[in-house]
C-alpha positions in Angstrom: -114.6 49.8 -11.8 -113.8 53.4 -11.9 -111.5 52.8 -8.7 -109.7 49.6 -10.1 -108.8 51.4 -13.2 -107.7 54.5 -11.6 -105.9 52.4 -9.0 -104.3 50.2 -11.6 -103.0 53.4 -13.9 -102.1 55.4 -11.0 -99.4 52.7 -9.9 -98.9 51.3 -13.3 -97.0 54.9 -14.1 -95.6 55.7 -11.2 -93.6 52.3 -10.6 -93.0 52.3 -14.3 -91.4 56.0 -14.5 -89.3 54.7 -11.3 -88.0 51.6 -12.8 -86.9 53.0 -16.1 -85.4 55.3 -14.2 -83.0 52.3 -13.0 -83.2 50.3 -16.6 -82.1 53.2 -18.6 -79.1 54.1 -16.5 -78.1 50.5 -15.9 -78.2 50.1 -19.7 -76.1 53.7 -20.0 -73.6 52.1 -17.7 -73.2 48.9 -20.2 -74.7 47.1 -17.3 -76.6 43.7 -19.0 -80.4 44.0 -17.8 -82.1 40.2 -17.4 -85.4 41.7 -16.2 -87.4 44.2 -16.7 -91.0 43.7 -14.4 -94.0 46.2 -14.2 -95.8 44.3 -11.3 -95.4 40.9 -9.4 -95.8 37.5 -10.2 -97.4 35.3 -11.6 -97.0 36.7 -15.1 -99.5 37.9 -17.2 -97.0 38.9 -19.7 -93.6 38.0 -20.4 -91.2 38.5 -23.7 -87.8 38.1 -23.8 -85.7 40.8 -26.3 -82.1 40.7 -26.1 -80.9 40.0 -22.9 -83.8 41.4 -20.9 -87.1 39.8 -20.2 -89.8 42.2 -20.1 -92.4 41.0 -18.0 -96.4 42.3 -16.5 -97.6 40.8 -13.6 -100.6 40.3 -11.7 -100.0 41.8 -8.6 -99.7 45.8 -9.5 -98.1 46.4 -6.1 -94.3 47.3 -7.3 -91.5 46.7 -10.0 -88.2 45.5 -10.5 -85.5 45.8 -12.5 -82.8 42.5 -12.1 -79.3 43.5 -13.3 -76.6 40.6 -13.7 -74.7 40.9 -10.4 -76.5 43.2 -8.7 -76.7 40.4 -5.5 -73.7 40.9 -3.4 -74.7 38.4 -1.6 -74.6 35.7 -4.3 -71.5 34.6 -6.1 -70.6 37.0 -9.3 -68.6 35.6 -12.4 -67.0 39.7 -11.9 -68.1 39.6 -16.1 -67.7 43.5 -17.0 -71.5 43.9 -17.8 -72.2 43.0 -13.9 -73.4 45.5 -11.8 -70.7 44.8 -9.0 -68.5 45.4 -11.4 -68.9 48.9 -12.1 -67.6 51.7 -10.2 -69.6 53.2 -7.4 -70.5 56.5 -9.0 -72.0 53.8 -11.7 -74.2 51.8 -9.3 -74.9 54.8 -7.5 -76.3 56.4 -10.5 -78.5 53.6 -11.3 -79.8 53.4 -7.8 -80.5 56.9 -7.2 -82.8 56.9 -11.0 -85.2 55.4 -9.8 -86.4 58.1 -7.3 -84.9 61.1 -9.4 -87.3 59.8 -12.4 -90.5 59.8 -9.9 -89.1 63.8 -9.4 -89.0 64.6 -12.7 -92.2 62.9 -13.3 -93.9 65.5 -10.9 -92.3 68.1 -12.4 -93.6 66.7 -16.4 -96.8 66.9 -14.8 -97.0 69.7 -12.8 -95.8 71.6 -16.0 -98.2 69.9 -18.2 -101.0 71.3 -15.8 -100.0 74.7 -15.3 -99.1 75.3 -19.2 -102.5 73.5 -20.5 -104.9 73.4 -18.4 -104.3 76.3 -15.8 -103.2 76.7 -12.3 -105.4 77.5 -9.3 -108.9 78.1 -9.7 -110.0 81.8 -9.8 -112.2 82.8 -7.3 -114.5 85.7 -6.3 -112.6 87.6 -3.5 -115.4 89.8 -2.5 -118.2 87.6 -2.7 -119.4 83.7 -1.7 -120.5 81.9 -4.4 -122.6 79.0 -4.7 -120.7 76.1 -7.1 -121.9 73.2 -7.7 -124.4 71.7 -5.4 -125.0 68.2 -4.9 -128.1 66.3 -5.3 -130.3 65.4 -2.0 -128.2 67.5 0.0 -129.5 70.2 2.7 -128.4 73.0 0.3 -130.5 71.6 -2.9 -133.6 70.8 -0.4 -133.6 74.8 0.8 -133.4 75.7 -2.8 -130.0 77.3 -3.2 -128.6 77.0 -6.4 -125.3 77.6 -8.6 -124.0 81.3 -8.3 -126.6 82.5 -5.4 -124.7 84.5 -3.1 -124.6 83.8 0.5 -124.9 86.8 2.9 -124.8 85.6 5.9 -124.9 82.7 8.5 -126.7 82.6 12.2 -126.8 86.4 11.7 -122.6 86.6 10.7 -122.1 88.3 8.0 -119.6 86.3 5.5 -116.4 87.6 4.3 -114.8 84.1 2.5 -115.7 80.8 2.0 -113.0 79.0 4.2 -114.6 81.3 7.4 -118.0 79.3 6.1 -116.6 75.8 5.4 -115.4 76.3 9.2 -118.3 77.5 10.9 -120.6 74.7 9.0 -117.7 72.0 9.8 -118.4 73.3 13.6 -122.2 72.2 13.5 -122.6 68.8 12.5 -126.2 67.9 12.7 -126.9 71.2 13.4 -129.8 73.9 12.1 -128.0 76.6 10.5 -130.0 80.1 8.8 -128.8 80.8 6.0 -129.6 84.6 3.8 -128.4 84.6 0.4 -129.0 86.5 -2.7 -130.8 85.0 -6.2 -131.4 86.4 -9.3 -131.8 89.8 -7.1 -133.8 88.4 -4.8 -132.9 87.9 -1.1 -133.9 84.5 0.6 -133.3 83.1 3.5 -134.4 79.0 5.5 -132.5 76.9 7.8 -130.7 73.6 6.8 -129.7 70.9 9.2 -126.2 69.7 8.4 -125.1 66.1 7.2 -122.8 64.6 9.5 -119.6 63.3 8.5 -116.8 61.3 9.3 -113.2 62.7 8.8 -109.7 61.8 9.5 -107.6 64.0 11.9 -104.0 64.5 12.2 -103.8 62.7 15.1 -105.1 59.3 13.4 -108.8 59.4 15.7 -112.0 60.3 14.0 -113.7 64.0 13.9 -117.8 64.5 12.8 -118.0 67.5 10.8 -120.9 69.3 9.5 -121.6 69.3 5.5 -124.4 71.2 3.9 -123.5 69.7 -0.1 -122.2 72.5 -2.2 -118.9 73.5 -3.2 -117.2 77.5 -3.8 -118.1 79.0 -7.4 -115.0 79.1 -9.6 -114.6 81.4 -12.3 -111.7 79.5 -14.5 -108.1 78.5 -13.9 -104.8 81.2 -13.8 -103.4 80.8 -16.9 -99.8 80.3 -17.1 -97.7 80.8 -20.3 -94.6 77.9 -20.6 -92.0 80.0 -19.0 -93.7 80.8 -15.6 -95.2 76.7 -16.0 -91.9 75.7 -16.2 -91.2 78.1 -13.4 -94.2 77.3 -11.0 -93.9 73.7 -12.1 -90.4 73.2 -10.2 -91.5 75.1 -6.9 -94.8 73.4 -6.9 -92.9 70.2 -6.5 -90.0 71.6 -4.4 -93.0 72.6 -2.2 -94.3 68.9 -2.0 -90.7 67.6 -1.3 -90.6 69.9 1.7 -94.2 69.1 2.9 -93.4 65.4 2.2 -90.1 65.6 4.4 -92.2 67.6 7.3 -94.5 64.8 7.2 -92.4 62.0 8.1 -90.5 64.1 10.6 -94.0 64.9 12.4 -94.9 61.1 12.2 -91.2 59.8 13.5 -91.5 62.1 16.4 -95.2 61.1 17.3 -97.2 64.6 16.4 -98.9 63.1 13.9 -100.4 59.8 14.7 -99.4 56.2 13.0 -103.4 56.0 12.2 -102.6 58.9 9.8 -100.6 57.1 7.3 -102.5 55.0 4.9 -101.9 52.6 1.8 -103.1 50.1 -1.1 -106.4 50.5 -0.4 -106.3 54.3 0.8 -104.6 55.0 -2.7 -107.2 52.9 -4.3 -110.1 55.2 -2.8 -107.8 58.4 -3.6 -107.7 57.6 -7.5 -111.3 56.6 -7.8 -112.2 59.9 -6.1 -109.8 62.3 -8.5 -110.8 59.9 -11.4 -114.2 60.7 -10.8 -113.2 64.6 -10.9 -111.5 64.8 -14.1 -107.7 64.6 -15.3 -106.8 67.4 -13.7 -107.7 66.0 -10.3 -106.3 62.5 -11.5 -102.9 63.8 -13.1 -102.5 66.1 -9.9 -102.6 62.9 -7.3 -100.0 61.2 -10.0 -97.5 63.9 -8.8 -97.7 64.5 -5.6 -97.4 60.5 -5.5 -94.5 60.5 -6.9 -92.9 62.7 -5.1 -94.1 60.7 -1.9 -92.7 57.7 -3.9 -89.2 60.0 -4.5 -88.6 60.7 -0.9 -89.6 57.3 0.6 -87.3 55.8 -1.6 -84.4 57.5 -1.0 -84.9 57.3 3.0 -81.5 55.5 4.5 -83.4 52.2 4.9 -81.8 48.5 3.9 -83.9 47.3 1.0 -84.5 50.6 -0.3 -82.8 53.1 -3.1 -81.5 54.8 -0.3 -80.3 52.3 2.0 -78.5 51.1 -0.9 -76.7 54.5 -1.5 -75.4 54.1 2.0 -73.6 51.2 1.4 -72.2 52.7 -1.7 -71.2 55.9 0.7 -69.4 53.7 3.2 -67.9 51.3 0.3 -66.3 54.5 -1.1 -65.0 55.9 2.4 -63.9 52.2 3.6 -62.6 51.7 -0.2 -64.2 48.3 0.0 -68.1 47.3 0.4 -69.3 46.0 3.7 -69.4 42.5 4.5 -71.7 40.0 3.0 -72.7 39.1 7.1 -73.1 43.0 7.6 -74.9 43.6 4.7 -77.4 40.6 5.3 -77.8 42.1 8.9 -79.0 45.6 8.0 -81.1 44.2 5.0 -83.2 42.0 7.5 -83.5 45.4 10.0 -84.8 46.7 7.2 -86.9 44.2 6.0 -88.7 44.0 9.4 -88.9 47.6 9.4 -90.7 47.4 6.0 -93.0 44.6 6.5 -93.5 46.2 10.0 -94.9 49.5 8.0 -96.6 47.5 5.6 -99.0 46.1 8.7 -99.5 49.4 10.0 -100.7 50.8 6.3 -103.0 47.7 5.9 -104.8 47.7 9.4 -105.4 51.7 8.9 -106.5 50.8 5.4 -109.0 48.0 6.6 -110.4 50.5 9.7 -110.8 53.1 6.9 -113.2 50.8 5.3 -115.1 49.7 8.3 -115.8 52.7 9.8 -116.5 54.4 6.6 -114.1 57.6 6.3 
């Protein structure tokens, strides 16, 4: 239930944000809004104020917004309040909202973090610290505990956690000794690492080694609302640029297809930061959106940004593209779409099968 709910408010404010992102500047532009829908049919919800019909639906897999005229493809009365009828600065306004509300949503968020709840955590920078440590795990069954202090590894001496979290990842199913320091006292005993499945970057599977406790954390950098504000934009500049070097890598084949994931993969995501705390929860919201953001303004037919290059080209031309052209590209994109929408689902249903 945790991962419904998660799932379910995850999507519910991100495709909201986007598509009042498109209502609000479509209303600025005196363009007349008929529909307003936070999910797909059927509806559970539907009520009709002014012109617009506000409407939830089952299916909490996208949005809409439906603006009087906004077809090209289907015959327009040219009535003023259409969206054809405005200029294209107008409709390109409207379109590009959408994807500039899921940025400033990251940014809201991001800020909200930093200036309330802190930034990174604090760490000790000399030391490694035990954190939490999870039940049944080879680290509870030796008896380490929160705050012991690990010395060493096979005889290596440890100088940070991340050169541990390595050498354990290296050893799956494997004996490690372990010497470590509690309450004064220095201890020592061998654990057998868990084995686990994980992901690479090239879409196959890697077993890693786990022995159940996370790094000791000391607090959160606080951040006064200035430098929030501050940190809050280059976190999310950061996540635009990682988002972008993403989809390069994938388009060019360094990172595998098996890599991208979707629904379901989101699904699992939310549950897990849910289960973590709002931090962890409100922290996936934006970086989603950003993810939403840059998708959506990628020059495919069907999306925002395919859209705003058919504005581009009506502006150069001086005229929009033909009705035959237009339906062309749309169906290239379509397939394109429904081909990615395959690719997202089968990676989502292996996920499940094989347990990672």
């Amino acid at each position: 239930m945790v991962t419904i709910a998660a799932f379910i408010f995850v999507l519910g404010v991100l495709i909201f944000i986007h598509e009042l992102g498109h209502f609000l500047v479509a209303k600025k532009a005196g363009i007349r809004v008929e529909k307003f829908s936070l999910g797909f049919p059927p509806n559970i919800l539907s009520r009709k104020v002014g012109d617009t019909t506000y409407c939830i639906g089952i299916i909490p897999l996208g949005g809409y917004v439906k603006m009087a005229g906004d077809n090209p493809l289907e015959e327009n009365a040219g009535a003023p309040d259409e969206f054809m009828s405005k200029s294209v600065a107008q409709r390109a306004a409207v379109i590009f909202a959408g994807p500039f509300m899921n940025y400033l949503l990251a940014v809201v968020v991001s800020f909200g973090l930093l200036a309330f709840a802190g930034g990174d955590y604090i760490i000790d920078p000399d030391r490694v610290l035990i954190g939490e440590v999870q039940p049944e795990s080879p680290a509870e069954k030796i008896g380490l505990t929160t705050g012991d202090q690990l010395l060493s590894i096979d005889g290596v001496p440890l100088t940070s956690f991340d050169s541990l979290r390595f050498y354990v990842y290296s050893k799956p199913g494997e004996a490690v000794d372990l010497v470590w320091l509690h309450e004064g006292d220095t201890l020592s005993a061998s654990a057998t690492t868990v084995i686990k499945p994980v992901r690479n970057a090239e879409g196959g599977v890697d077993s890693v080694g786990q022995l159940g406790f996370t790094q000791f954390t000391m607090g959160r950098k606080q951040y006064g609302v200035g430098a929030a504000f501050v940190q809050a934009f280059k976190d999310t500049h950061w996540k635009v640029f990682a988002t972008f070097w993403f989809l390069k890598e994938f388009v060019t084949g360094k990172i595998s297809s098996k890599a991208v994931g979707g629904p379901i993969f989101i699904a699992q995501l939310s549950g897990e930061q849910a289960r973590r705390g709002a931090y962890s929860l409100f922290s996936l919201i934006a970086l989603l959106s950003v993810n939403l953001a840059v998708l959506n303004v990628l020059p495919i037919p069907v999306l925002d940004g395919g859209h705003l290059v058919f504005l581009i080209i009506e502006k150069i031309r001086g005229r929009a593209l033909s009705v035959k052209a237009r339906t062309w590209a749309q169906q290239i994109g379509l397939v394109a779409i429904l081909g990615l929408i395959l690719l997202v689902t089968y990676n989502d249903i292996a996920r499940v099968i094989l347990g990672y």
